[in-house]
C-alpha positions in Angstrom: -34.2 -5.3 -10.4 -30.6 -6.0 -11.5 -29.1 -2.7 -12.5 -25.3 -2.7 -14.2 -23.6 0.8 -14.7 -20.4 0.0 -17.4 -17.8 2.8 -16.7 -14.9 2.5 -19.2 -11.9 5.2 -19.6 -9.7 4.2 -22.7 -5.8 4.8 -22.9 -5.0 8.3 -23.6 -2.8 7.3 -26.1 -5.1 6.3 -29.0 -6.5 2.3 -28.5 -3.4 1.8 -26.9 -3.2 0.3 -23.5 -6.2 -1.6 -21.8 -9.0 -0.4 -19.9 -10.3 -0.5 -16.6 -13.3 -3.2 -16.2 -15.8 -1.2 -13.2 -18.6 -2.7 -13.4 -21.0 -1.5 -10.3 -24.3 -4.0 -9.1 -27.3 -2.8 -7.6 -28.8 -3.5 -4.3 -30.9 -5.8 -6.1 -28.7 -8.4 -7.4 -28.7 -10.5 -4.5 -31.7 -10.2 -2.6 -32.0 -6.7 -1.8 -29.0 -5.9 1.1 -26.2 -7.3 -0.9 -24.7 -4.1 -1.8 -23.8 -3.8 1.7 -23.2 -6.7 3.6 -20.1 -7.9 1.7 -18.4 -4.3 1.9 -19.0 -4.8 5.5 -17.1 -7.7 6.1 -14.2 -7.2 3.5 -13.5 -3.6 4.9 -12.8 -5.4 8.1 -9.7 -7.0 6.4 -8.1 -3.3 7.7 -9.5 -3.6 11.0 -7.0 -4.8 14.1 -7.4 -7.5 15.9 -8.6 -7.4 19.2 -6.2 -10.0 20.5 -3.2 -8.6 19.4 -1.5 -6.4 22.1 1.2 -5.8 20.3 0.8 -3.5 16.6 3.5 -1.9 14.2 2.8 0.8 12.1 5.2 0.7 9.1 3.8 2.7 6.6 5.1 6.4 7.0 6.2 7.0 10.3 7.8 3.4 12.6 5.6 3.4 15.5 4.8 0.2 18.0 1.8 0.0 20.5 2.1 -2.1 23.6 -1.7 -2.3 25.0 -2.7 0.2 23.0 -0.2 2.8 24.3 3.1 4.3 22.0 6.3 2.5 22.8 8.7 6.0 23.2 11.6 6.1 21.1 13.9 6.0 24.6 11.8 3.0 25.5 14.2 1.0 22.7 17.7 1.9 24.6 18.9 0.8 21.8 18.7 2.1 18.4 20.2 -1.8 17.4 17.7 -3.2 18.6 14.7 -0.9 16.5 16.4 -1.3 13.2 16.2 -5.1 13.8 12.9 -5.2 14.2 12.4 -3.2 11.4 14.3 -5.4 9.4 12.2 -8.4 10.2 8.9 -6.3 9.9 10.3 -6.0 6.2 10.9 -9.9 5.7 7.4 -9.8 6.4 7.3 -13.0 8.8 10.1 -15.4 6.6 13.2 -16.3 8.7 16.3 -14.2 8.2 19.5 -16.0 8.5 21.5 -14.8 11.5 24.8 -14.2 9.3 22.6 -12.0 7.3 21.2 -9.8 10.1 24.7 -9.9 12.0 26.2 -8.0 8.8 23.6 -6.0 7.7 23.2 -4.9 11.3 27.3 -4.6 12.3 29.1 -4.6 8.9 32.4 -5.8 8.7 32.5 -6.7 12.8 33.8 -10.2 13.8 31.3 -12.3 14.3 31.5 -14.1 17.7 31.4 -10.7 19.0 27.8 -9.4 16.7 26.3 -12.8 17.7 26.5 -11.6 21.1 25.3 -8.6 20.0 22.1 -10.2 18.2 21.3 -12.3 21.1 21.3 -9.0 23.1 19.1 -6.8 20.5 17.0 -9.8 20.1 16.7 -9.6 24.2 16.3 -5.8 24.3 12.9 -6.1 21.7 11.3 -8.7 23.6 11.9 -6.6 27.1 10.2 -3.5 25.1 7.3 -4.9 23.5 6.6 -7.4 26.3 8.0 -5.8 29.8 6.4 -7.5 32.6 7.4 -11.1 30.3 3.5 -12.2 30.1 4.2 -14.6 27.0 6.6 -17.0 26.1 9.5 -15.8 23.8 8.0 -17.2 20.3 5.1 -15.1 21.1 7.3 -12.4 19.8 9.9 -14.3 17.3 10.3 -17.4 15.7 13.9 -18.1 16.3 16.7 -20.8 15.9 20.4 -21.5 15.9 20.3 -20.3 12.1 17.4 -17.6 11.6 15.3 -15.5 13.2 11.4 -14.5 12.0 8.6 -12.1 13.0 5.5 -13.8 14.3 2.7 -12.7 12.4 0.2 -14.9 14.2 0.8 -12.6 17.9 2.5 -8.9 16.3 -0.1 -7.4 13.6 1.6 -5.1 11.6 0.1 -2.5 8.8 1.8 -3.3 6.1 0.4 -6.7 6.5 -3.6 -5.5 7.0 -2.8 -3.3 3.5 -1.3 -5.6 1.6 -4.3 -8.4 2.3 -7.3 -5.9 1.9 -5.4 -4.0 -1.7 -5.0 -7.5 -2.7 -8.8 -8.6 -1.8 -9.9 -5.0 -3.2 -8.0 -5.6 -6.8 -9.4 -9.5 -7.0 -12.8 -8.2 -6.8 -12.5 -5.5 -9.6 -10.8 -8.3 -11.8 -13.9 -10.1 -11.5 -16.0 -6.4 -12.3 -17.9 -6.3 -8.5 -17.5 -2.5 -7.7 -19.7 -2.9 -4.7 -17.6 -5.2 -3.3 -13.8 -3.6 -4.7 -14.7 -0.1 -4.1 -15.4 0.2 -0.2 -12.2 -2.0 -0.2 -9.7 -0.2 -2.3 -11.2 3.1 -0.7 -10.3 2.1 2.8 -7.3 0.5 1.6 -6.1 4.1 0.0 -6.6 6.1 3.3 -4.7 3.3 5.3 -1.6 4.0 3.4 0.0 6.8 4.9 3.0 6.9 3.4 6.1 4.5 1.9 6.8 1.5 4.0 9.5 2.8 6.8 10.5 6.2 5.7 12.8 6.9 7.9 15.2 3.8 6.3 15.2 5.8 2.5 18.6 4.1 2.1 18.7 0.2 3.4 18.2 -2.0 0.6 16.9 -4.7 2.4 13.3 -2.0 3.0 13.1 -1.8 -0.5 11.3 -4.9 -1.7 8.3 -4.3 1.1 8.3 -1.2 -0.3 8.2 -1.2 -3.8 5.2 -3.8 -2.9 3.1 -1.8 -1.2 3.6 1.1 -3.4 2.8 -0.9 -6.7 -0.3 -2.3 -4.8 -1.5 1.4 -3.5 -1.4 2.7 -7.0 -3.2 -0.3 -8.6 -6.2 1.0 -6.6 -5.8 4.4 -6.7 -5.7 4.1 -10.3 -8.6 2.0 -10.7 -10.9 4.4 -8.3 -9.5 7.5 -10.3 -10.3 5.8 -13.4 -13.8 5.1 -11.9 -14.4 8.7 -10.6 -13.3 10.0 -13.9 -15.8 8.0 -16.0 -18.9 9.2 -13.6 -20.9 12.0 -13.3 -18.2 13.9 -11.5 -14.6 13.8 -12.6 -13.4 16.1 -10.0 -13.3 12.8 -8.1 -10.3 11.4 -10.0 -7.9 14.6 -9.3 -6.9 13.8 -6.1 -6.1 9.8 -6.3 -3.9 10.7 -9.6 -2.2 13.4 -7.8 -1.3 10.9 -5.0 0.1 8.6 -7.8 2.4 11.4 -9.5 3.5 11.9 -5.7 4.9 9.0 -5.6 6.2 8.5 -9.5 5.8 11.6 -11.4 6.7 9.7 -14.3 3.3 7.6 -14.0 1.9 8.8 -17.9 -1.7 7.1 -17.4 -1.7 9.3 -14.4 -0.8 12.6 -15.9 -2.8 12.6 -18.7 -6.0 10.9 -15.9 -5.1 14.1 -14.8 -4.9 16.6 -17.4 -8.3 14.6 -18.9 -10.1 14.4 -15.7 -9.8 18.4 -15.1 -10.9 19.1 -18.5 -14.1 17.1 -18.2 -14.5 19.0 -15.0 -13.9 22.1 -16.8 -10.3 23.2 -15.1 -8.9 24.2 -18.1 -6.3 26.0 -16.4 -5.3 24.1 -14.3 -5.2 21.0 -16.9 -3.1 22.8 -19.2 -0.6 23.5 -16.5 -0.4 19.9 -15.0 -0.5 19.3 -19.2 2.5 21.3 -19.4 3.9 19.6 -16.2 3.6 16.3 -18.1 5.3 17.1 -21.1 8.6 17.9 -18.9 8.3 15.0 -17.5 8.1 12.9 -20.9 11.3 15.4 -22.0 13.4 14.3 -18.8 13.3 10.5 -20.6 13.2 11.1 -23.3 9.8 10.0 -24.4 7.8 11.8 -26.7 4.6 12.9 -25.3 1.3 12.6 -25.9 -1.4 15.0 -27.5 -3.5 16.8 -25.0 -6.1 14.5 -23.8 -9.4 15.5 -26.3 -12.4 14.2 -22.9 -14.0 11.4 -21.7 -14.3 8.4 -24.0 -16.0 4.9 -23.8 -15.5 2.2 -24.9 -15.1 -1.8 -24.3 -13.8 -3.2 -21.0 -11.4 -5.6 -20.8 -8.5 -6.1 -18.0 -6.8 -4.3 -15.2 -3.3 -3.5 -15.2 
């Protein structure tokens, strides 16, 4: 029997704001085993790939595995030749003009001498991620006289796997399939470890990647809070907004998910302080807050933002 459970959290702020569409099917709407099959199969959009030997971990800490074994920093010899690949991870697979890379990497420098330079960098990250020279040298980068790319096709890198499954997680909860978005965006949340490249708070040319898997992280930990604070146990929802405010304490749906969800869970104390908490928060912009969240409401479903 077809079985739909409607969760809906409205905006805080009066009507304001849109809510959260969360519509969960039973085992029963497809013939009995559909509830798990497709979760199956999506959640493998985080899984590596067999085939690749060589995978980057860019969220949080850099890391590279070489046949499954951590490439040591003093592997690199040169710290050039890390950043660069870094920088390409971040172009996530588009070619990057030489000129580009040759002042971004050696600012200011003349530039028949940082070609030189490139060609060598580019030389010393081939030798480390590919030692005994088992592939050709596009197995690695896609490279020309005028720009140089990642190849996405033989290097799997995390920020790619993330991106895809948030991106597949968020498409099905537009549509309202919670047993399909759910196992996603839950598997999706515990693969992001932290801000793309941490290490490079400063470069500009990280921030893009960044601010894109960031802005796709809290789409879904917004959407499971939201979820987990409409069920049966609110105490859920604490710990996905808390991640959110981690990274932007400024977030207001989260603060007052917050402050709402640990009142319905009957935290009072603790929902008046992270209350209190947002209220600061609002008086560092200059924004005048909100009234203290009054519980759990329903009410219609309409988009995801």
């Amino acid at each position: 029997m077809k079985t739909t459970l409607l969760y809906a959290i409205q905006s805080r702020r009066g009507d304001a704001g849109a809510a959260f569409d969360v519509s969960r099917r039973g085992a029963g709407d497809n013939g009995g085993d559909a509830a798990e099959t497709p979760a199956k199969g999506e959640a493998a959009l985080l899984g590596t790939r067999e085939t690749a030997t060589i995978r980057i971990q860019s969220l949080g800490a850099f890391s590279v595995l070489r046949d499954k074994q951590a490439v040591r920093t003093s592997d690199w010899q040169s710290k050039k030749a890390r950043e660069l690949l870094k920088l390409l991870v971040a172009r996530r697979g588009r070619p990057v003009a030489r000129p580009y890379l040759m002042e971004t990497l050696w600012p200011g420098e003349e530039p028949p001498r940082v070609a030189n330079r490139l060609s060598v960098a580019l030389s010393t990250i081939r030798s480390v991620l590919d030692p005994r020279r088992r592939f050709p040298p596009d197995r690695i980068f896609l490279a020309d006289s005028d720009s140089v790319a990642i190849n996405l096709a033989a290097v799997e890198v995390d920020l790619e796997r993330f991106l895809a499954a948030a991106s597949e997680g968020l498409r099905f909860l537009r549509r309202g399939e919670t047993y399909r978005w759910m196992p996603i965006l839950e598997a999706a949340t515990l693969a992001y470890t932290g801000d793309f490249l941490e290490e490079n708070p400063y470069d500009d040319w990280a921030v893009p990647a960044r601010e894109e898997a960031r802005a796709a992280y809290i789409a879904g930990a917004r959407a499971l809070a939201i979820c987990a604070a409409a069920s049966a146990e609110p105490d859920g929802a604490a710990p996905y907004f808390l991640r959110i405010l981690e990274l932007d304490r400024y977030d207001e749906q989260a603060c007052l998910g917050l402050v709402a969800a640990m009142a319905d869970a009957g935290r009072h104390g603790d929902a008046n302080r992270h209350y209190a908490s947002y209220r600061s928060a609002m008086g560092d912009l200059g924004v005048e807050p909100a009234p203290f969240p009054s519980g759990r409401r329903g009410g219609p479903i309409t988009t995801v933002r």
